[in-house]
Each structure stands twice: as C-alpha cells, then as structure tokens.
C-alpha positions in Angstrom: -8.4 -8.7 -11.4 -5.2 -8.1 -13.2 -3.3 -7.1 -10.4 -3.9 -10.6 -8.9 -3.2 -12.2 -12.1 0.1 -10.7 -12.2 1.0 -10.9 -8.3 -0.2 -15.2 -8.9 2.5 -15.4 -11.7 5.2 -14.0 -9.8 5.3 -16.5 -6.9 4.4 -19.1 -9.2 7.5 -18.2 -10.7 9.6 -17.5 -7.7 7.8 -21.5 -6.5 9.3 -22.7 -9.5 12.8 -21.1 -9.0 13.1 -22.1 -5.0 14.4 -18.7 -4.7 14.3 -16.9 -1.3 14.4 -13.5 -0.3 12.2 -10.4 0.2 9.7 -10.0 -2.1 8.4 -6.1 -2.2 5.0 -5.5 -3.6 3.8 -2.2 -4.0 0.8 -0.2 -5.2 -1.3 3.0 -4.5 -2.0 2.9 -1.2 -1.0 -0.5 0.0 2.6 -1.9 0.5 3.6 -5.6 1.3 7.1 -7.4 2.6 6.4 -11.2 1.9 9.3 -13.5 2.6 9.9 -15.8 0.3 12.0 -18.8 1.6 13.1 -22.1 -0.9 10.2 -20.3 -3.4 7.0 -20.9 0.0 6.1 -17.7 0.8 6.6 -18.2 5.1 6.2 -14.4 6.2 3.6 -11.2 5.1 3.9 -7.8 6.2 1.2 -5.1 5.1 1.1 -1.6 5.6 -1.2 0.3 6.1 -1.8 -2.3 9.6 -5.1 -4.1 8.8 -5.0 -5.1 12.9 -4.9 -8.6 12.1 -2.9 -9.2 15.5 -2.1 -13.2 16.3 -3.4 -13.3 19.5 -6.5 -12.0 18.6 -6.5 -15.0 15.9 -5.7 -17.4 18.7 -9.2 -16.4 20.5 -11.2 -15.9 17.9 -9.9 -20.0 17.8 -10.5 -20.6 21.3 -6.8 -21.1 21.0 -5.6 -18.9 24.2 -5.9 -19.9 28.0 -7.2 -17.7 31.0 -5.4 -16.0 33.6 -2.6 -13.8 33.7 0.4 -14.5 31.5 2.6 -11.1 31.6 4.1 -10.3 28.3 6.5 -11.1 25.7 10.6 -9.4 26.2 11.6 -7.2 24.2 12.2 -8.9 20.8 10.7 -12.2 21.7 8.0 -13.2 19.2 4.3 -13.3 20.5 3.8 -16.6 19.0 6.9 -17.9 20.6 6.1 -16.3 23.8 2.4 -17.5 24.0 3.5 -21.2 23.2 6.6 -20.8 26.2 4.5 -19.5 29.1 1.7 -22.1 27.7 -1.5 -19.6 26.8 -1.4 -21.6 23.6 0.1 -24.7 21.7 2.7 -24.4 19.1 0.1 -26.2 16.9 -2.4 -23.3 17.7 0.2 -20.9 16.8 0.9 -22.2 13.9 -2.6 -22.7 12.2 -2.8 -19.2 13.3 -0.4 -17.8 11.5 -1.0 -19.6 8.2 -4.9 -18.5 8.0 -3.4 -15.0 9.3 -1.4 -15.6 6.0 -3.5 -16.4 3.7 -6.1 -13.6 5.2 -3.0 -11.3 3.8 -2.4 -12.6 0.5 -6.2 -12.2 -0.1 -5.8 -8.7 0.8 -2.7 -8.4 -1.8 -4.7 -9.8 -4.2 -7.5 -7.1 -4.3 -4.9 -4.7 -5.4 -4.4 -2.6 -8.7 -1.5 -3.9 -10.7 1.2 -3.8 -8.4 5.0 -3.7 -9.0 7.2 -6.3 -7.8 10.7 -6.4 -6.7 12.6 -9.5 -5.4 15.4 -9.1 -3.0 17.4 -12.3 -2.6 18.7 -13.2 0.7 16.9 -13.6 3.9 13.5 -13.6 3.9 13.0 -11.9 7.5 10.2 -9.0 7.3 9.7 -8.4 10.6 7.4 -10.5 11.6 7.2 -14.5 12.7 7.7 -16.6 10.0 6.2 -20.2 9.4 8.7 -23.2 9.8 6.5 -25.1 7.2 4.6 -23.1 5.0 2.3 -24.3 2.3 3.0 -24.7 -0.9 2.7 -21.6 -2.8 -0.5 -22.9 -5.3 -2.0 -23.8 -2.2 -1.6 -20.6 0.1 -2.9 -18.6 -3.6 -6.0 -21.2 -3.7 -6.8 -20.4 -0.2 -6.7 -16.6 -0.2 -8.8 -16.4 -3.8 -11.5 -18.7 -1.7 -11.3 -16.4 1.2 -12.0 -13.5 -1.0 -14.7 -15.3 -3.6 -16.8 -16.6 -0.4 -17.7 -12.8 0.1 -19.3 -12.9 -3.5 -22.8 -13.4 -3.2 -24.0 -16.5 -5.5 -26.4 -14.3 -7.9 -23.8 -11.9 -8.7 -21.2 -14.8 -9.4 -22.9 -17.0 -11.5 -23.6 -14.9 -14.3 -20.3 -13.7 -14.6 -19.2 -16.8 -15.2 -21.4 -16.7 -18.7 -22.2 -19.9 -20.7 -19.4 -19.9 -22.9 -16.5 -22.6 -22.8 -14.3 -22.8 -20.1 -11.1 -24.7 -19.6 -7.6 -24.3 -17.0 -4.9 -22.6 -19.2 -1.3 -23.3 -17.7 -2.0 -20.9 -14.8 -5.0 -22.8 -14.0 -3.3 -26.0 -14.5 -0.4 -25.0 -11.9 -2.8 -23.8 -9.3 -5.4 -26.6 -8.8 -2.6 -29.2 -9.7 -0.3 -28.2 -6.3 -3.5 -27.2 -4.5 -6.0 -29.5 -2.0 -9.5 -29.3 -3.2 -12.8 -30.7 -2.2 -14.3 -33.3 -4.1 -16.8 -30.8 -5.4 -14.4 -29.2 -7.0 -12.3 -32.1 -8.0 -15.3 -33.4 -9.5 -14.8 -30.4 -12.0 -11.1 -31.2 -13.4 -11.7 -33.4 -16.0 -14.1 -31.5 -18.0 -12.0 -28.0 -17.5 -9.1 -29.8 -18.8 -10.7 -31.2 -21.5 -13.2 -27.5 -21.8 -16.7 -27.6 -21.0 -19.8 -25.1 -20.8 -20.3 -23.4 -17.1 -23.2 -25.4 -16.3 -21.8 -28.8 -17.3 -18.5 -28.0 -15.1 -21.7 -26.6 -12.3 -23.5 -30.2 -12.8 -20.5 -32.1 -11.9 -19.7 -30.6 -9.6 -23.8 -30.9 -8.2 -24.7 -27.2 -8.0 -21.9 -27.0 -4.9 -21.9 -23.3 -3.5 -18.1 -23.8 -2.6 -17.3 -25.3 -6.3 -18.8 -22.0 -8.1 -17.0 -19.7 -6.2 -13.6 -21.3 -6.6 -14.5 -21.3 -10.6 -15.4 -17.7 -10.4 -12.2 -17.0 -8.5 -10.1 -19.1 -11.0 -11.9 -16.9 -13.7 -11.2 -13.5 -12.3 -7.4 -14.4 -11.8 -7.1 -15.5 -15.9 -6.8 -19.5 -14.3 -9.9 -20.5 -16.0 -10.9 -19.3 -19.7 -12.3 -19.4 -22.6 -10.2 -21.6 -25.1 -7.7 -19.8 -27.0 -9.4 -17.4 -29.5 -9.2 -19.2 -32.9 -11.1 -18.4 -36.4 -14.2 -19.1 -36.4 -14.7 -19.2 -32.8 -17.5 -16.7 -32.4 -19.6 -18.0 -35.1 -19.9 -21.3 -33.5 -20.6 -19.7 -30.3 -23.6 -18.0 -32.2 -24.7 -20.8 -34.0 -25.1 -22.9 -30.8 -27.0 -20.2 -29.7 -29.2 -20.0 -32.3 -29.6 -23.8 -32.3 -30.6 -23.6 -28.5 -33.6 -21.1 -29.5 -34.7 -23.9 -32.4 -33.8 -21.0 -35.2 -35.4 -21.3 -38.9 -33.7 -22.9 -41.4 -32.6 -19.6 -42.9 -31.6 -17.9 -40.1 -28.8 -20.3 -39.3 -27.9 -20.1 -43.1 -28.2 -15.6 -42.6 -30.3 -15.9 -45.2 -33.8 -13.6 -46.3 -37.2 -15.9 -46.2 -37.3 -17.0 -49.9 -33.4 -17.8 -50.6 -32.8 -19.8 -53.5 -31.0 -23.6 -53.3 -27.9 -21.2 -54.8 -27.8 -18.9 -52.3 -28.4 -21.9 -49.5 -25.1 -23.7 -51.3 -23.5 -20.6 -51.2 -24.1 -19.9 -47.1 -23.5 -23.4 -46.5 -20.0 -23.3 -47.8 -19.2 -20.1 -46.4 -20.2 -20.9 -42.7 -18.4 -24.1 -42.8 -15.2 -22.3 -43.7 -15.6 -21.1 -40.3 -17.4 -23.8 -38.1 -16.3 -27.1 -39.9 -14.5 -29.2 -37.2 -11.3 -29.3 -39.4 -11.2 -25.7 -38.6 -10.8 -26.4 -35.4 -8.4 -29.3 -35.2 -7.6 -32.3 -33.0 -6.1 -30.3 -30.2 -9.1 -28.2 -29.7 -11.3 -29.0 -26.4 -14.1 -31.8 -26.4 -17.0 -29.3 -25.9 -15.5 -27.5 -29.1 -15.0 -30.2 -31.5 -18.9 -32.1 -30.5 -20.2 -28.3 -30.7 -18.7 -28.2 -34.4 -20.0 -31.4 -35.1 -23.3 -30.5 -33.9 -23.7 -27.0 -36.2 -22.2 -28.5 -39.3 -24.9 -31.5 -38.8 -28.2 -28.5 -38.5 -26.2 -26.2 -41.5 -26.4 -29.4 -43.7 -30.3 -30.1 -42.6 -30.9 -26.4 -43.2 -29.3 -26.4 -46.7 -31.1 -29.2 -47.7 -34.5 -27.6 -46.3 -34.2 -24.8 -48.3 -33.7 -26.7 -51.7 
C-alpha cells in the first residue's frame, strides 16, 4: 500500500509541525479536503460522495429520537441542528463524526499514490468539524483497523511470512501516540526489540484483533523486516535449513564426501557472512541469538565432517 505509506507520513509530518490548513489529496478517481487544525486532522471531505450521511450514523447508533423534528436552516450544520432541537446529544454527535472520520481516512488510505498539497490557513472544507479530534497516530491506527478487519484471517497470516519483524520509526510513531488493546500491547516489546511472526502472534495469544493490526502495520511499511544488512539472507536460510534438521554438508554447501579442507574452507566463508560480529550490537535480539545459533551448528557441522 504505498499510497497509504505515503499519505501516513504526511500527517505525521504535518502532527509534528502543528500546522493547520487544507490539506488536498488527490488521485485517479478520488479527491479529499481534510482540514488539518494545530497538526489533528478535525474535518474530511471526499468526492466522489460515498453517502456516509451523519444522521444515518446517528441511527445506525440508536443515536436519534422519534417524531418529527423539521429540518436544519439554511447553513446550519446537521450535527448542530440535531443536538439543538434534541433528536440527538452533542456526545452522540460527536462520536459520530469521529468514526464517520476515520471510516474516511480508511477510504483515503486504499488509494494509489496520491499527491498532496497543503494549504495553510483555515481548515474549513465544508463540512462539520470536530472540536477535539484525535490525535493524528490514533485517527491513522483506527482507519488501518477498520480496513484490515475486512481481511480474512487465512489470507493475512501468510503474508505476514516468518521472517523478522520489528517497528521502524513509522511504526514507532504510530503505536507510540495510538490506544491499543492489551493484545496488541502485549506485542511491543518484542517488535522493538524484532522478533519472528509467530513469537510476536504467541504474545499476543493467537488474538484475531492483534494479527490484523500487524498485517495493517506491515502493509503501511510500519512494521518490517530489520534493515537489510550483509549477510542477512544467508542467515535467514540457514535458520531454515536448521528448522528442517539439514545434513551436515548441506549447511556447509558442500557435495557428500567433502574433505576436512573443503569443510574449513566453507566454515570460514559462511561465517564471514553469519558470524554475530557481522551483525553488531545494535542489531535486533532475534538477529543476534539467530547468529549465535548458526555459527554454533556451522561449527558442529565442520567438525562432523573431519
């Protein structure tokens, strides 16, 4: 989902700056108004309509009383309106609008790569605006939830893969500002410190709703693999390998009837690559006891072969 990566980064940014103004975000097809005030996004506007009317919202919420109630003048709000003549609360009308908003935003983030344009000033696009929005990581979190819990749980998992996973600074600004479960609390230690799918998946005890936020994280670029360094893929293949109890050879890449030379040989030049030095303090804790754990079965595999 680069297009969501991309739109995520901008109001991060703009969250950072406190900025306010219009923020225009266009694409083929779809075009968005989002008013940005103090860096909180408080107001969306999408075109084409997708007939996401508030008072609808309010009864789909049980929100909005019987009987007649006439209709708003000309220019007065609905929300507004609704609260005055009392066929809803200003509490209803305000939960209302902020899952209306974040039903928006996970529209906007299904979109190809779009281009972005910030007008500073007001941050009036026509349409009510929240008086306390959330916080921009939060109002992102929702919207990737509202569009990951449409994923079905087969199609999601493998996606993921089995690789090592941990939050880059995106990631790190999103769930950091955001309110989580505890099931998918229970996940931020190890994707801090990197961790394989199903050991973030166990922590998190096989939750439903703590797989799809990973998966949404992951599509975004908030959550993934460490940083490429050398090396890298080779360990990922010896683990492998170690997984499926491999021959002694095998992990060396060696024929069946190697000589101790040759073992010496393929034992210094895989450790070039997979030794933990290689690697270095900074790298994840998964990484550096993966390392560990291949240099430990290249040694036993050497010596096997003498």
């Amino acid at each position: 989902m680069p297009g969501a990566a991309a739109l995520v980064r901008g109001l991060l940014v703009l969250a950072r700056s406190g900025r306010s103004g219009v923020l225009d975000v266009a694409t083929h097809g779809v075009k968005a108004r989002v008013g940005v005030r103090g860096g909180r996004v408080v107001a969306m506007r999408v075109l084409p309509d997708d007939g996401d009317f508030l008072g609808d919202a309010l009864r789909r919420m049980g929100a909005w009383g019987a009987g007649e109630r006439g209709a708003p003048a000309l220019g007065e709000p609905f929300g507004a309106w609704a609260s005055r003549v009392g066929a809803s609360s200003a509490a209803a009308v305000s939960h209302a609008l902020r899952k209306q908003l974040e039903r928006r935003m996970a529209r906007l983030l299904g979109i190809d790569p779009p281009e972005l344009r910030l007008t500073p000033g007001s941050a009036d696009v026509g349409v009510p605006a929240l008086e306390e929005p959330p916080r921009t990581a939060e109002l992102v979190v929702a919207a990737l939830r509202d569009r990951a819990r449409r994923v079905p749980l087969a199609w999601a998992r493998p996606r993921l893969g089995e690789a090592v996973l941990v939050l880059p600074p995106l990631g790190k600004e999103l769930v950091t500002d955001a309110v989580l479960w505890p099931e998918e609390a229970a996940m931020l230690g190890l994707l801090e410190r990197g961790a394989p799918t199903d050991a973030l998946l166990q922590a998190a005890r096989g939750s439903a709703r703590a797989l799809r936020l990973l998966y949404a994280l992951r599509e975004v670029g908030a959550c993934a693999h460490p940083e490429p360094r050398r090396g890298y893929a080779t360990l990922l293949a010896k683990t492998r390998q170690l997984r499926k109890a491999a021959r002694a050879a095998e992990l060396l890449e060696l024929p069946d009837g190697a000589s101790p030379g040759e073992a010496r040989k393929a034992l210094r030049k895989l450790a070039a690559a997979v030794h933990p030095d290689r690697f270095g303090t900074s790298a994840p804790a998964a990484i550096r006891s993966a390392s560990h754990e291949v240099m430990t079965a290249l040694v036993r595999a050497q010596r096997d072969l003498r």
